[in-house]
DRENBA-826671 format. One line per field, with one value per atom (N, C-alpha, C): residue number from 1; residue in three letters; atom name; x, y, z. Coordinates in nm, 2 decimals. Atoms other than C-alpha are relative to their C-alpha. Layout:
pos = [NUM|...];
code = [ALA|...];
site = [CA|...];
px = [X|...];
py = [Y|...];
pz = [Z|...];
//
This chain:
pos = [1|1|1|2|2|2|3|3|3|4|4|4|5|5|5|6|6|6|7|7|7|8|8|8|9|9|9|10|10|10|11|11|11|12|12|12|13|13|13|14|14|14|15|15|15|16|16|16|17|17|17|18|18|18|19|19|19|20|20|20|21|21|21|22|22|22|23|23|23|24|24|24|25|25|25|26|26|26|27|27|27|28|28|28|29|29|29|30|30|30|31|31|31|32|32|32|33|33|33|34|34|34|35|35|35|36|36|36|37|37|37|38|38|38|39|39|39|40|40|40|41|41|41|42|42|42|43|43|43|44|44|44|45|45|45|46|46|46|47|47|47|48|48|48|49|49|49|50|50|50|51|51|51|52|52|52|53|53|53|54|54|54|55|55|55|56|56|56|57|57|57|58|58|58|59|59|59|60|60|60|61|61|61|62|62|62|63|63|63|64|64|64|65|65|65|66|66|66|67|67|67|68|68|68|69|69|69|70|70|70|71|71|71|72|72|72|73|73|73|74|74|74|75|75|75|76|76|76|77|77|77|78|78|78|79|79|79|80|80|80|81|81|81|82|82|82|83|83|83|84|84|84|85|85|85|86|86|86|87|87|87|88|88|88|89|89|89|90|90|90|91|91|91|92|92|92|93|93|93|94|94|94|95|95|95];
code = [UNK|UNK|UNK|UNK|UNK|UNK|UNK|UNK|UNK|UNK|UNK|UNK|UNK|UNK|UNK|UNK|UNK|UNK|UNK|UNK|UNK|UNK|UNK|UNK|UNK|UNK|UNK|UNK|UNK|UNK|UNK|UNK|UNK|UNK|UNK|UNK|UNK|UNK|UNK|UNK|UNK|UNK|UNK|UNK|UNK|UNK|UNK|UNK|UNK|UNK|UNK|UNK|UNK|UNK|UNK|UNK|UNK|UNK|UNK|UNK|UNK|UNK|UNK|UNK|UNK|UNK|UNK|UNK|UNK|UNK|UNK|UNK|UNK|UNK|UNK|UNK|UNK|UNK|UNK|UNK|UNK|UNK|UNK|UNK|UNK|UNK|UNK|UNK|UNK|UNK|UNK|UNK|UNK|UNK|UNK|UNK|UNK|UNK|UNK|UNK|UNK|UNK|UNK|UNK|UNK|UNK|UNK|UNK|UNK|UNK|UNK|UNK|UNK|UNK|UNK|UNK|UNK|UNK|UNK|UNK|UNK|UNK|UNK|UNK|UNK|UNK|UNK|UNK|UNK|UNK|UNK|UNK|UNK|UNK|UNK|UNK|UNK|UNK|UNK|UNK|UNK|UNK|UNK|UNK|UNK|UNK|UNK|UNK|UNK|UNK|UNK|UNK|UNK|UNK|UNK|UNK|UNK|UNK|UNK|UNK|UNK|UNK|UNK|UNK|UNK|UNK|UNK|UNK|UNK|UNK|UNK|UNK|UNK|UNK|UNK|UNK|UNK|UNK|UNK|UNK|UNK|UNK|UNK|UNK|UNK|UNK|UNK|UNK|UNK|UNK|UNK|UNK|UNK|UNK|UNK|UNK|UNK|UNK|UNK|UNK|UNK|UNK|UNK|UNK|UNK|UNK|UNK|UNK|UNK|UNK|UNK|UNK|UNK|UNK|UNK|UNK|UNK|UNK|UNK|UNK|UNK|UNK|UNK|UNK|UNK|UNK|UNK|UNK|UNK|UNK|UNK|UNK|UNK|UNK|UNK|UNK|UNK|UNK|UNK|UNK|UNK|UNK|UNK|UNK|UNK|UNK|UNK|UNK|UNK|UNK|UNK|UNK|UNK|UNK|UNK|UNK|UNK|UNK|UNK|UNK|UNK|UNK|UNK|UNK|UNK|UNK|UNK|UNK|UNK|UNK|UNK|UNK|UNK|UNK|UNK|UNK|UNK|UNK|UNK|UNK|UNK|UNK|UNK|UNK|UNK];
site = [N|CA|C|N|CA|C|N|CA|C|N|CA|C|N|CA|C|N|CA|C|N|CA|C|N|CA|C|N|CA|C|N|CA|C|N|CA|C|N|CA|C|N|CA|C|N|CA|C|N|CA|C|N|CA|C|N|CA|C|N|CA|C|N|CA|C|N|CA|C|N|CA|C|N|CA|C|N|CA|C|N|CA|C|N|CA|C|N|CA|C|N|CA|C|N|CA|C|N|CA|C|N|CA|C|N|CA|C|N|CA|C|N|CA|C|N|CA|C|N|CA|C|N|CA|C|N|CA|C|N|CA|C|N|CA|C|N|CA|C|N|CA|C|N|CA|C|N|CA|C|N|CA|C|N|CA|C|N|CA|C|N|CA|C|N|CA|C|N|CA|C|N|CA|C|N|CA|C|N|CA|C|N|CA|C|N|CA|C|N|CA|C|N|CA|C|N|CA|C|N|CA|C|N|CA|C|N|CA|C|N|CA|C|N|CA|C|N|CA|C|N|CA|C|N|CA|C|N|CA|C|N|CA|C|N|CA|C|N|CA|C|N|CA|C|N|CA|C|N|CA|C|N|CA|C|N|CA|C|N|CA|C|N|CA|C|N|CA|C|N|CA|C|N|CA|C|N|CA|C|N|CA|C|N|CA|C|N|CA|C|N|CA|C|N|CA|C|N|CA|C|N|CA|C|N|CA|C|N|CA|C|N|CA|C|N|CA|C|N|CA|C|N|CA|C|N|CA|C|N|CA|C];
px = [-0.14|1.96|0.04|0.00|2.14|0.06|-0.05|2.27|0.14|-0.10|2.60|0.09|0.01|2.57|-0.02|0.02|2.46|-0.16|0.11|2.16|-0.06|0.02|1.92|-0.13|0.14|1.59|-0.03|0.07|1.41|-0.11|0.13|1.08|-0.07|-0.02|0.89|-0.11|0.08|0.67|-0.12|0.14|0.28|-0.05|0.02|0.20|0.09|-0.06|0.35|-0.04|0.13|0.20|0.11|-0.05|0.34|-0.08|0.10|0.22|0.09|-0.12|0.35|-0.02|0.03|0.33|0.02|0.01|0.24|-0.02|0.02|0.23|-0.02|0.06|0.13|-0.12|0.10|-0.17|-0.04|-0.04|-0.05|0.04|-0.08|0.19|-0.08|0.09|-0.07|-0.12|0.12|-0.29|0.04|-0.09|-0.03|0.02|0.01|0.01|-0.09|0.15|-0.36|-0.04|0.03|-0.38|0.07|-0.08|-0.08|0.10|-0.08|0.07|0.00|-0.05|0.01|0.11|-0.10|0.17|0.12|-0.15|0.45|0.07|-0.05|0.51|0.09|-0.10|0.70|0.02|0.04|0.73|0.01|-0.01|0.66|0.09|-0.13|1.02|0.00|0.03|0.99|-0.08|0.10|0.69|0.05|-0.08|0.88|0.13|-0.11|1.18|-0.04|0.03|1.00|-0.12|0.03|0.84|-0.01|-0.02|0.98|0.00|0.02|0.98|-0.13|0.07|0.80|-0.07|0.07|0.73|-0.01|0.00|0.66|-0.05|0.01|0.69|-0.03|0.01|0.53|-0.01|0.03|0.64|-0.07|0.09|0.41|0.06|-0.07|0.59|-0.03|0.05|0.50|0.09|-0.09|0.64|0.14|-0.07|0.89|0.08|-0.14|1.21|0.14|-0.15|1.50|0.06|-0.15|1.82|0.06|-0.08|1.99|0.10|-0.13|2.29|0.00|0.00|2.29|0.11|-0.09|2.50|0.00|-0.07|2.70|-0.08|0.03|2.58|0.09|-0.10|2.87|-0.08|0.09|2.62|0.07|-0.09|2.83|-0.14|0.10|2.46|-0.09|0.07|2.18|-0.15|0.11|1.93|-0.03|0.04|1.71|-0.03|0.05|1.63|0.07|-0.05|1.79|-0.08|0.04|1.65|0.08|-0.11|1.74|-0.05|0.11|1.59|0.06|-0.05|1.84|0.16|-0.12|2.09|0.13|-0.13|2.34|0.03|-0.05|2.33|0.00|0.06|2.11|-0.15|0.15|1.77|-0.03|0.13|1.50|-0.12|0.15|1.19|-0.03|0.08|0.96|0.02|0.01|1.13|0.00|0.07|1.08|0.12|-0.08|1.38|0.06];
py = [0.00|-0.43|0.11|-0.08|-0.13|-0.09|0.03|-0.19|-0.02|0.01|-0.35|0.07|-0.07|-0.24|-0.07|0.04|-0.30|-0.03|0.03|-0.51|0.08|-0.12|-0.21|-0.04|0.06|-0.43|-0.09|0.14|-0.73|-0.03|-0.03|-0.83|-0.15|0.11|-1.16|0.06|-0.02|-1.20|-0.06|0.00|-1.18|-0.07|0.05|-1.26|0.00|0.03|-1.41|0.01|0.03|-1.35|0.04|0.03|-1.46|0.04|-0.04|-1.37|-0.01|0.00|-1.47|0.13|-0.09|-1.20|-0.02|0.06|-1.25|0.12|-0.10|-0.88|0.09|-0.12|-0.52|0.01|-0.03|-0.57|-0.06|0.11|-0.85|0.12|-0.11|-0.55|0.12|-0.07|-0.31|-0.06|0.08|-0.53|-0.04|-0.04|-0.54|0.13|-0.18|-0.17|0.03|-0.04|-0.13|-0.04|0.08|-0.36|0.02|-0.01|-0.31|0.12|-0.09|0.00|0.11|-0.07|0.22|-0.05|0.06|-0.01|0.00|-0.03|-0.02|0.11|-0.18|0.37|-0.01|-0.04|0.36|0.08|-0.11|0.62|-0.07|0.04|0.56|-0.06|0.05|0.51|-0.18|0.15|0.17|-0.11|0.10|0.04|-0.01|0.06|0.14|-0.05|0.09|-0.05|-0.15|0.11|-0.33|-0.09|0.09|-0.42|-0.15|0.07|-0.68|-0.11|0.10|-0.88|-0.10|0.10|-1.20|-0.07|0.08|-1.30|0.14|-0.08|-1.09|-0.06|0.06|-1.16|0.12|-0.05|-0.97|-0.06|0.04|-0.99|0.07|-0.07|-0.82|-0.03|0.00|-0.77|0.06|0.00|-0.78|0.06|-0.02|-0.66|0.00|-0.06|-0.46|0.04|-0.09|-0.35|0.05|-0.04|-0.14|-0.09|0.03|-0.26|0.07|-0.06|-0.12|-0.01|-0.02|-0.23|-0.08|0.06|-0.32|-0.08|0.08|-0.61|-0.03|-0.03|-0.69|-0.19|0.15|-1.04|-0.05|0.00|-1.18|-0.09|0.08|-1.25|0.04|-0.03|-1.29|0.04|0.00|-1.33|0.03|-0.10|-1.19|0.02|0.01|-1.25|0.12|-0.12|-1.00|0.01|0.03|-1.14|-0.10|0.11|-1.34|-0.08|0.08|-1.64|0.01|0.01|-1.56|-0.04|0.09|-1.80|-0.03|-0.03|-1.79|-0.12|0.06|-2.05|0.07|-0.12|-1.75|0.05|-0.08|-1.68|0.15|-0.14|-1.37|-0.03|-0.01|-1.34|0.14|-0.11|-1.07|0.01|0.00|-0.98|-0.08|0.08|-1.22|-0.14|0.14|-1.48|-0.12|0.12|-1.85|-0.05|0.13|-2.00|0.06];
pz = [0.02|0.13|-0.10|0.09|0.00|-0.13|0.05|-0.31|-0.02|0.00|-0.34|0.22|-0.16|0.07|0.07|-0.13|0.41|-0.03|-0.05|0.52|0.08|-0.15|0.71|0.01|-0.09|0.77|-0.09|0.02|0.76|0.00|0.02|0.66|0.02|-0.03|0.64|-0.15|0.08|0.32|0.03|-0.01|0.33|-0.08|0.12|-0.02|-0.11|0.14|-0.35|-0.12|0.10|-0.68|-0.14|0.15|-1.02|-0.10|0.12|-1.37|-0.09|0.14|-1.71|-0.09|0.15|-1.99|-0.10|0.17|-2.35|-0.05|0.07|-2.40|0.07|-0.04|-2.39|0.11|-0.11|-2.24|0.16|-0.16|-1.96|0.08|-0.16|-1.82|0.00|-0.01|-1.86|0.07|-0.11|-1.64|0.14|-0.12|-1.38|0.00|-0.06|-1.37|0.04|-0.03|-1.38|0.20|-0.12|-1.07|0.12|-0.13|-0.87|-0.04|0.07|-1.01|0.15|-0.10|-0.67|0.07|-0.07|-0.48|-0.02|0.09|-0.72|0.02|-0.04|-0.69|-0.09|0.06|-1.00|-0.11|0.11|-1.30|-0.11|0.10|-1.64|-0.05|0.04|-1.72|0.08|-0.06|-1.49|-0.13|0.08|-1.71|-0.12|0.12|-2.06|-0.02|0.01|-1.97|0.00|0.01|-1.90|-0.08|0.12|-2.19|-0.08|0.05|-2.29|0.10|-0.12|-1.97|-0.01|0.04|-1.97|0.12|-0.16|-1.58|0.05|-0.14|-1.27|0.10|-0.17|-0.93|0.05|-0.10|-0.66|0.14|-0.14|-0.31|0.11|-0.12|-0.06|0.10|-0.15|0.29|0.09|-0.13|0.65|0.09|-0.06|0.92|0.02|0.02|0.85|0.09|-0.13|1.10|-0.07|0.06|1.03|0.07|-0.14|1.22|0.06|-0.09|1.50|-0.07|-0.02|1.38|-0.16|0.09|1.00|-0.02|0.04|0.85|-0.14|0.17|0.51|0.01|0.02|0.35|-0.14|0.08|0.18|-0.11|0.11|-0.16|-0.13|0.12|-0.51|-0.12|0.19|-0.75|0.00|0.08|-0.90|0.07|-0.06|-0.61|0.09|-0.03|-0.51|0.15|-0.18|-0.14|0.06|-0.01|0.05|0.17|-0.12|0.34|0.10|-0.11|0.66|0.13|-0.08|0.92|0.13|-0.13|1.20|0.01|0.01|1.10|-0.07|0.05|0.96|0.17|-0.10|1.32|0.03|-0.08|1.35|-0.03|0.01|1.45|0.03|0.04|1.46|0.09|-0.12|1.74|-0.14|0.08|1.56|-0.11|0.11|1.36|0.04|-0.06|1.39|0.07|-0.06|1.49|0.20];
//
């Protein structure tokens, strides 16, 4: 989703992986570990310093959209469930 934008693909997630941090060297053990993946510049890692969890979601099968759509969302969530009872599906989803 762009930001404050249109829905332009849908994904299904692979893997989940949590981690608390108690420090410098927790987020420097996530970088170390998944920092390609991440693709993000230094400025990323020294803002987040101070952060105390991280989530990674690994995602699968990936599709743009023909025809993107708006998702009328007010709050602070980064993804949202979309399983076919909003009344759109997707090649591959369950419902």
């Amino acid at each position: 989703k762009e930001s404050s934008g249109l829905v332009l693909a849908v994904a299904q997630a692979e893997k989940v992986v949590y981690r608390q941090i108690n420090g410098p060297k927790d987020l420097e053990a996530i970088r170390r570990e998944y920092g390609e993946e991440i693709m993000a510049q230094d400025e990323f890692w020294d803002t987040r310093q101070q952060c105390r969890y991280c989530s990674l979601i690994f995602l699968e099968n990936v599709q743009a959209l023909a025809e993107p759509f708006r998702i009328n969302k007010r709050d602070m969530r980064g993804w949202v469930v979309l399983d076919g009872k909003q009344g759109f599906n997707w090649p591959g989803n369950a419902s």
